[in-house]
BABA-843992 format. One record per atom (N, C-alpha, C, O): residue in one letter; atom name; x, y, z. Coordinates in nm, 3 decimals. Example, Ala and Ser with C-alpha at 12.3 -4.5 7.8 and 13.67 -1.06 7.14 Angstrom:
2
{"A","N",{1.319,-0.569,0.780}}
{"A","CA",{1.230,-0.450,0.780}}
{"A","C",{1.320,-0.330,0.780}}
{"A","O",{1.424,-0.332,0.846}}
{"S","N",{1.285,-0.225,0.708}}
{"S","CA",{1.367,-0.106,0.714}}
{"S","C",{1.290,0.003,0.787}}
{"S","O",{1.341,0.114,0.804}}
# end
This chain:
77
{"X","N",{-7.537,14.348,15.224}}
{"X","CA",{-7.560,14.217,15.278}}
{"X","C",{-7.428,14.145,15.300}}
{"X","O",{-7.405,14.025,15.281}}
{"X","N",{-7.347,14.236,15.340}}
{"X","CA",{-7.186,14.205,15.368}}
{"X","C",{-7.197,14.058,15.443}}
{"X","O",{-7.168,13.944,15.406}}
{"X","N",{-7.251,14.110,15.560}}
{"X","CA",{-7.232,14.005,15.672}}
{"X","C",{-7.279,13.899,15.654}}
{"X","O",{-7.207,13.813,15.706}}
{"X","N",{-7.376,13.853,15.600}}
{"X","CA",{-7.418,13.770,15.539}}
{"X","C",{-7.390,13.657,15.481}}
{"X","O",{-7.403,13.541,15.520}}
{"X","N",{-7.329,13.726,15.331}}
{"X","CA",{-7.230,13.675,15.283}}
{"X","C",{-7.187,13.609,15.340}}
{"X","O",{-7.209,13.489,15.321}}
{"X","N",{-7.085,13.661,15.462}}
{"X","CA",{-6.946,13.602,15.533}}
{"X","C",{-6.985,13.501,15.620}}
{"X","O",{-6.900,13.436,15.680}}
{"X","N",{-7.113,13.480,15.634}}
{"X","CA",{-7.140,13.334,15.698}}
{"X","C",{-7.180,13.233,15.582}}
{"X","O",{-7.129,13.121,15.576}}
{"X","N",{-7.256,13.269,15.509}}
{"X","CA",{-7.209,13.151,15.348}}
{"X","C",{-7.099,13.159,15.323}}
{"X","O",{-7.067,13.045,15.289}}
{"X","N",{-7.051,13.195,15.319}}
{"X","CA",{-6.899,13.155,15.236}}
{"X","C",{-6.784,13.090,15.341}}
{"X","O",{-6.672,13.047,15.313}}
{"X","N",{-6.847,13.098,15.462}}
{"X","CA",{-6.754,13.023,15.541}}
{"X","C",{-6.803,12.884,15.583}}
{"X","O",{-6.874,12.820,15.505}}
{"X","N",{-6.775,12.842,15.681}}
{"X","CA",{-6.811,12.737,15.722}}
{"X","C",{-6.887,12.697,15.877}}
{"X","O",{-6.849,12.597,15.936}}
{"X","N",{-6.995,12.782,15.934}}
{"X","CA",{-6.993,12.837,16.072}}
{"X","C",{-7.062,12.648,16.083}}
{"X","O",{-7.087,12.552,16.011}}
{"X","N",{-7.066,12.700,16.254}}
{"X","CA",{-7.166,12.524,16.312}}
{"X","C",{-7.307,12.602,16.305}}
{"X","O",{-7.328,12.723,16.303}}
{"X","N",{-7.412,12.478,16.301}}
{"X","CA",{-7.503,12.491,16.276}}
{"X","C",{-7.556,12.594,16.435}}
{"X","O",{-7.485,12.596,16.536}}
{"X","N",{-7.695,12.675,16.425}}
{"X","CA",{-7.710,12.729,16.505}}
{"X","C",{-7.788,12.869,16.458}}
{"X","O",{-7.821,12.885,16.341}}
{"X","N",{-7.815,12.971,16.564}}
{"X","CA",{-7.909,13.091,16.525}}
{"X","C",{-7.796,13.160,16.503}}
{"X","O",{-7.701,13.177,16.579}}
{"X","N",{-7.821,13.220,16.333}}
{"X","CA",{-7.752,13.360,16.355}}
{"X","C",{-7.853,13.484,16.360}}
{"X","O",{-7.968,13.482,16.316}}
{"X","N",{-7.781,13.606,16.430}}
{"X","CA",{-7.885,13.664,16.432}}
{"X","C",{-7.815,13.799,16.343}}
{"X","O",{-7.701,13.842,16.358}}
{"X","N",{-7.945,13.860,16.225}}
{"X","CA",{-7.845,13.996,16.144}}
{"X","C",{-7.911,14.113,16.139}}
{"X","O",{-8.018,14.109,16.078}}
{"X","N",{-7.885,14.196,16.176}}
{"X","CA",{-7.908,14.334,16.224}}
{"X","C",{-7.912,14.400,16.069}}
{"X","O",{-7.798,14.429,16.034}}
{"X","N",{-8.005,14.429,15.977}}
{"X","CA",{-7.973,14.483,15.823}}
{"X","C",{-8.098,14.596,15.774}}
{"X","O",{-8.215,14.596,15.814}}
{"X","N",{-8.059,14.655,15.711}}
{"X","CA",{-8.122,14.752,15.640}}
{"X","C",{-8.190,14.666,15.495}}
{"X","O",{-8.270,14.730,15.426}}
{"X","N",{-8.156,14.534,15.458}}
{"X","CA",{-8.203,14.490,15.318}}
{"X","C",{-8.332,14.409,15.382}}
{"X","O",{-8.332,14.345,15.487}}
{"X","N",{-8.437,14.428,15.295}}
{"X","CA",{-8.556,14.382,15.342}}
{"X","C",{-8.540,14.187,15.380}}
{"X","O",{-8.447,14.112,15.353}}
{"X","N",{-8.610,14.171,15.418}}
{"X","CA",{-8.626,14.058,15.499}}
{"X","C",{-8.640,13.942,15.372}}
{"X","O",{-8.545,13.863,15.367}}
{"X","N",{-8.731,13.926,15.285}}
{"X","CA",{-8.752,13.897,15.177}}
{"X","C",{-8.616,13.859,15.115}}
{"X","O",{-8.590,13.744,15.081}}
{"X","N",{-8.529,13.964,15.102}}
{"X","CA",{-8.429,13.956,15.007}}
{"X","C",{-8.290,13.872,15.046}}
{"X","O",{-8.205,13.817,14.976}}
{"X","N",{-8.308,13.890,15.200}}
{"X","CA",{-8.232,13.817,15.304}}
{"X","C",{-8.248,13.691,15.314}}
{"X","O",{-8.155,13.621,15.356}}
{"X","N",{-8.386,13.630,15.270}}
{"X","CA",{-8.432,13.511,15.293}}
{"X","C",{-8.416,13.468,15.142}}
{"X","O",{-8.437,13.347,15.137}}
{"X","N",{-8.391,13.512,15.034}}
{"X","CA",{-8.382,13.468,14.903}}
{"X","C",{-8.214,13.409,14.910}}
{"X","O",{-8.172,13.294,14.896}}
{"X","N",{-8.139,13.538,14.939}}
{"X","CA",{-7.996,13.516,14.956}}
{"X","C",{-7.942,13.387,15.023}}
{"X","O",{-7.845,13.324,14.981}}
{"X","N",{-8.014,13.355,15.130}}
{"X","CA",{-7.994,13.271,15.239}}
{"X","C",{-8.040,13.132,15.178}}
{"X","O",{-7.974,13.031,15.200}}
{"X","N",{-8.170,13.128,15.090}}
{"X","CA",{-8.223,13.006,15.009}}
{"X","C",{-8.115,12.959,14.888}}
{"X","O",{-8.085,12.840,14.883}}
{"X","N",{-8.064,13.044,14.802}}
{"X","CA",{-7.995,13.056,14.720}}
{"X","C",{-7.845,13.018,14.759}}
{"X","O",{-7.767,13.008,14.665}}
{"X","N",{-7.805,13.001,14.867}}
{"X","CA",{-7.684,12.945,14.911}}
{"X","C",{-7.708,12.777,14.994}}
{"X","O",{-7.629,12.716,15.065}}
{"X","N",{-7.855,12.734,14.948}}
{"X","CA",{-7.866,12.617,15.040}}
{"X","C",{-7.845,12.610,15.155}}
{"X","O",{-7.766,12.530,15.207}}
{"X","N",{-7.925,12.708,15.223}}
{"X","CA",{-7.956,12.706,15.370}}
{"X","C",{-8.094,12.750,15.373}}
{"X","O",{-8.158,12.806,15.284}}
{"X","N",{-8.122,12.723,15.467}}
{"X","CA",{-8.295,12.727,15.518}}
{"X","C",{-8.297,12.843,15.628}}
{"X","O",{-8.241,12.820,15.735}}
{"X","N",{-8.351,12.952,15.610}}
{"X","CA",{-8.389,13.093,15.679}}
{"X","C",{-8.544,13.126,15.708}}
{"X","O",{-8.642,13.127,15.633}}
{"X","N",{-8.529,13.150,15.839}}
{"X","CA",{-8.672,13.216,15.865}}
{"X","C",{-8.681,13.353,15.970}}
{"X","O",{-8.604,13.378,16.063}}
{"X","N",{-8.766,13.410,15.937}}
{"X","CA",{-8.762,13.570,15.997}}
{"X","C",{-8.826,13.581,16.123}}
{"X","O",{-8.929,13.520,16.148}}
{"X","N",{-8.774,13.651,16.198}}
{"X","CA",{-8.894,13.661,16.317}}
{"X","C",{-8.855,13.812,16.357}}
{"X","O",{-8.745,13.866,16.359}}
{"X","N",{-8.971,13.857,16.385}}
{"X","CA",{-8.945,13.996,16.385}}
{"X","C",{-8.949,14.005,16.521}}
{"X","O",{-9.049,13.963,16.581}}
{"X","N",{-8.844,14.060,16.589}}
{"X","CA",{-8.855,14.079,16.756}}
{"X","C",{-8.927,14.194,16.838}}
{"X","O",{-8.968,14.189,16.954}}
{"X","N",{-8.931,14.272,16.773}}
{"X","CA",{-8.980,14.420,16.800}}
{"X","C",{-9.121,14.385,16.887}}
{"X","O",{-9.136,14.455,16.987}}
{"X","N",{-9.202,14.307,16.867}}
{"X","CA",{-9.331,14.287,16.955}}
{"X","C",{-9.283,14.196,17.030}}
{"X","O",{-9.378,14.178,17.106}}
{"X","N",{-9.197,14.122,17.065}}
{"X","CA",{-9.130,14.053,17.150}}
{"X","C",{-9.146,14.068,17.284}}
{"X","O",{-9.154,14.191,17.295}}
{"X","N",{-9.159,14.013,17.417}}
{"X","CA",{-9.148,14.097,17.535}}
{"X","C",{-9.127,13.977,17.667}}
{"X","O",{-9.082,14.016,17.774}}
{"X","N",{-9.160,13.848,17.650}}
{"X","CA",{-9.136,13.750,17.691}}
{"X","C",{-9.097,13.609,17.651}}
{"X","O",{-9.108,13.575,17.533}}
{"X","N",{-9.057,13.537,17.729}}
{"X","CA",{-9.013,13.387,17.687}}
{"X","C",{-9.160,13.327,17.614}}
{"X","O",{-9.137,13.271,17.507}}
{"X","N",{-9.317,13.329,17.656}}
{"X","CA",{-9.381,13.276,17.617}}
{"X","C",{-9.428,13.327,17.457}}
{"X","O",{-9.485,13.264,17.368}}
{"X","N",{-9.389,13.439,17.463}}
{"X","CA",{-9.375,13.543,17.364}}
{"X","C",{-9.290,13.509,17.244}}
{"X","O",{-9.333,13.509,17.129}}
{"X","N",{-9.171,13.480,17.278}}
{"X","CA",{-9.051,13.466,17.172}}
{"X","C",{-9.098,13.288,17.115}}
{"X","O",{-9.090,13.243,17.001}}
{"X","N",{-9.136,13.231,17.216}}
{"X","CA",{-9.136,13.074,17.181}}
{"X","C",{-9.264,13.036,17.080}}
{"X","O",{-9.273,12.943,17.000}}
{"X","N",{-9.376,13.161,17.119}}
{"X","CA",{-9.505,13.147,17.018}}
{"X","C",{-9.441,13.153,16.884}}
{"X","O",{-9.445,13.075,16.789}}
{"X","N",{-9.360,13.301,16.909}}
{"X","CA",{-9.361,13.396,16.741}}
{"X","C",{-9.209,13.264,16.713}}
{"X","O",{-9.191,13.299,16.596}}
{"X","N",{-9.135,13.188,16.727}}
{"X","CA",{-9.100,13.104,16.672}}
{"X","C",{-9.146,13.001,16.614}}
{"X","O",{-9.097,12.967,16.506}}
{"X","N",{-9.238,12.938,16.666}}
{"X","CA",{-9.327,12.799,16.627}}
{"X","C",{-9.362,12.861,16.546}}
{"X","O",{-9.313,12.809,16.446}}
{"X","N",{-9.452,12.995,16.500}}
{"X","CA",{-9.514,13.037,16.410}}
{"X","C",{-9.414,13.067,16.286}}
{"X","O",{-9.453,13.052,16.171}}
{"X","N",{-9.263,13.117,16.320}}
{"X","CA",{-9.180,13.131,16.195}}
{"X","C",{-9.109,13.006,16.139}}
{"X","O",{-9.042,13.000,16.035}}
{"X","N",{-9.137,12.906,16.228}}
{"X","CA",{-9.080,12.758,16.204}}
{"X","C",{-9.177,12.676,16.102}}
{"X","O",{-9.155,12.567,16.049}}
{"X","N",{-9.289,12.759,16.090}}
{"X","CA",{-9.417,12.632,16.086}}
{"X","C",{-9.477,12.534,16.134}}
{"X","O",{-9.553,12.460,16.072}}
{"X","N",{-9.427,12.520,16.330}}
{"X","CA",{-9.459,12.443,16.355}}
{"X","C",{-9.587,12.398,16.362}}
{"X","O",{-9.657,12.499,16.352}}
{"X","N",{-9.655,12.305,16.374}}
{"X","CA",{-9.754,12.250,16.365}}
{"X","C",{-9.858,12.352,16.525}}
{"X","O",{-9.803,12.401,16.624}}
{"X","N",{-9.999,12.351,16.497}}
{"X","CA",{-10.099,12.420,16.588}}
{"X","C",{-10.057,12.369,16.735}}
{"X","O",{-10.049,12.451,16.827}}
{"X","N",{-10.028,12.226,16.756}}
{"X","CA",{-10.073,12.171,16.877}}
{"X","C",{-9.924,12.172,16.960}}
{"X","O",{-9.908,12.150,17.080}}
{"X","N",{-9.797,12.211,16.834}}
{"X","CA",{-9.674,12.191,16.957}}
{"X","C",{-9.658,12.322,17.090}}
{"X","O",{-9.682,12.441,17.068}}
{"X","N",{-9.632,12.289,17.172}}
{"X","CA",{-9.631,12.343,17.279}}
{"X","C",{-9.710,12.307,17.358}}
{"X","O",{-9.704,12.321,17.481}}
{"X","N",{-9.802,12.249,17.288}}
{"X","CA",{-9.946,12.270,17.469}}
{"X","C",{-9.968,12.084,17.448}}
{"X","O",{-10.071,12.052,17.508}}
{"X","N",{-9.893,11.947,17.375}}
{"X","CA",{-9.887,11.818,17.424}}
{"X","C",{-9.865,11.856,17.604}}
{"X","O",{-9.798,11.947,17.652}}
{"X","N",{-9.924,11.780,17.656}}
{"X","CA",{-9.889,11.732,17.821}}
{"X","C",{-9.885,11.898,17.879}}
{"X","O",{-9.785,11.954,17.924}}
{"X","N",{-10.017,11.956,17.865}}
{"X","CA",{-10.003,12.055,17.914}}
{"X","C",{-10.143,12.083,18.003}}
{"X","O",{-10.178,12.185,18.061}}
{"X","N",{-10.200,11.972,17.992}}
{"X","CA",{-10.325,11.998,18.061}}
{"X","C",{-10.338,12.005,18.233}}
{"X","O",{-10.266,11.951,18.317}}
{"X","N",{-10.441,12.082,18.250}}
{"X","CA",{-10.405,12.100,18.432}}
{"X","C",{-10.441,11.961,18.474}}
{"X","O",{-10.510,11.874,18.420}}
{"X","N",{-10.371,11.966,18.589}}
{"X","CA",{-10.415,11.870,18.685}}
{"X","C",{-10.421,11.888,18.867}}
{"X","O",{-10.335,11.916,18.951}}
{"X","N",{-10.495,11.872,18.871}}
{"X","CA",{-10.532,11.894,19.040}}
{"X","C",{-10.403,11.800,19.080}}
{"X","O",{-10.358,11.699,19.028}}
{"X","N",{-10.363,11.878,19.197}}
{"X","CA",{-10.261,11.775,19.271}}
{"X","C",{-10.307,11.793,19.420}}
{"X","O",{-10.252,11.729,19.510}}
# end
């Protein structure tokens, strides 16, 4: 969990990192809690579109049921 590390212990700007690892996800997210930062997993592998990536985020964010679809209702024009 080399790489890891080397972003706790430095000082990066806030933002996505993304880590390519063999240590389970779990253990990644303990490491990451344990240095006072906030981590969440999203597994990309079923991934395949933008509407796709933006679901399986809200869902690793916790966002709430209804974000995305406010002001989304059809309307005849």
């Amino acid at each position: 969990m080399r790489k890891s590390q080397d972003i706790f212990d430095g000082n990066p700007p806030p933002g996505i990192y993304r880590l390519s690892s063999r240590t389970r996800p779990a253990a990644i997210l303990a490491a990451i809690d344990a240095a006072g930062w906030r981590g969440f997993y999203l597994d990309g592998r079923g991934i395949s579109s933008k509407p796709a990536f933006l679901a399986a985020s809200a869902h690793a964010l916790a966002f709430p049921d209804y974000f995305g679809h406010i002001g989304m209702r059809s309307r005849k024009v």
